[in-house]
C-alpha positions, 0 to 999 in steps of 0.5 A: 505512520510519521509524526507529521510535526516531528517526522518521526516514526508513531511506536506501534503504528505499523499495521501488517496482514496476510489477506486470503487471496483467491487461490482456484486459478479460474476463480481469480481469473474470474474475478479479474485477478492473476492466478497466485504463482508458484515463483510468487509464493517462493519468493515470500516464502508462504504457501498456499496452505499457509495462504488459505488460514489467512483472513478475508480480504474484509476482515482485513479492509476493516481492521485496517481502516481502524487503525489509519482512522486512530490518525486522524485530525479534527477536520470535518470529513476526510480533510482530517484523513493522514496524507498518503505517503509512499513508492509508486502510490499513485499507480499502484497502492492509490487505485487499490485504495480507491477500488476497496474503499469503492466496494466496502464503503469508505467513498464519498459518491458526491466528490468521487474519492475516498474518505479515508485519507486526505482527499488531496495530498498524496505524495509518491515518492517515486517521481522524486527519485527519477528526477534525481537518478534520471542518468545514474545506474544504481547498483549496475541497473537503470532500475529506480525500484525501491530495493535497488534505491535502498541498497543503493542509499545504504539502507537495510530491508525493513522486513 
């Protein structure tokens, strides 16, 4: 999380979990999802044995929504939400939000959005980026992915 006022990082505000996923290929294709794949696994270096101890994708939901919900402010509702911030949020991060906040309750079925961020203000920061590396190759790629662009500002991986 970022201090909104002084645009500094809040100490011990970052929330991590593995969630469990759905590791029989037929039931995840089932459930709409892809199958867990092998190059996945070896690129997080996880396994599925690993995988399998982590917690329920419910468990997690709720224990994540606590921790946004210690930042919000005193406004009625969700206008008092964070702002939602981030890379390609609004095609990819934002829709899984929204579904889970669907199917576990965080949804206002009168404004058909999600109640726990801002219901307005979202920023993707990746929009911003294309409109100012439109025609530069960053590190030798037409690729605007958040590695490259990092790399390519000089920036060190978080994790």
């Amino acid at each position: 999380m970022i201090e909104p006022r002084k645009l500094t990082l809040i100490e011990n505000s970052l929330f991590s979990s593995e969630v469990r996923p759905i590791l029989d290929d037929a039931a995840a294709i089932a459930a709409g999802l892809g199958p867990v794949e092998d190059e996945a696994l070896l690129k997080t270096h996880k396994t599925r044995e690993a995988l399998a101890k982590a917690p329920e994708l419910k468990d997690v939901w709720t224990s994540w929504v606590e921790n946004i919900s210690k930042y919000r402010i005193n406004r009625g509702g969700a206008w008092g939400g964070p702002i939602r911030c981030g890379f390609n949020i609004n095609n990819f991060d934002n829709p899984i939000v929204d579904r889970y906040a669907q199917q576990f309750g965080q949804w206002d079925k009168e404004w058909g959005n999600q109640t726990i961020f801002q219901p307005v203000v979202s920023n993707d920061l990746l929009p911003e980026f294309w409109k100012v590396t439109e025609n530069i190759k960053i590190n030798n790629t037409h690729s605007i992915s958040l590695d490259n662009l990092r790399a390519w500002l000089g920036m060190s991986a978080w994790y």
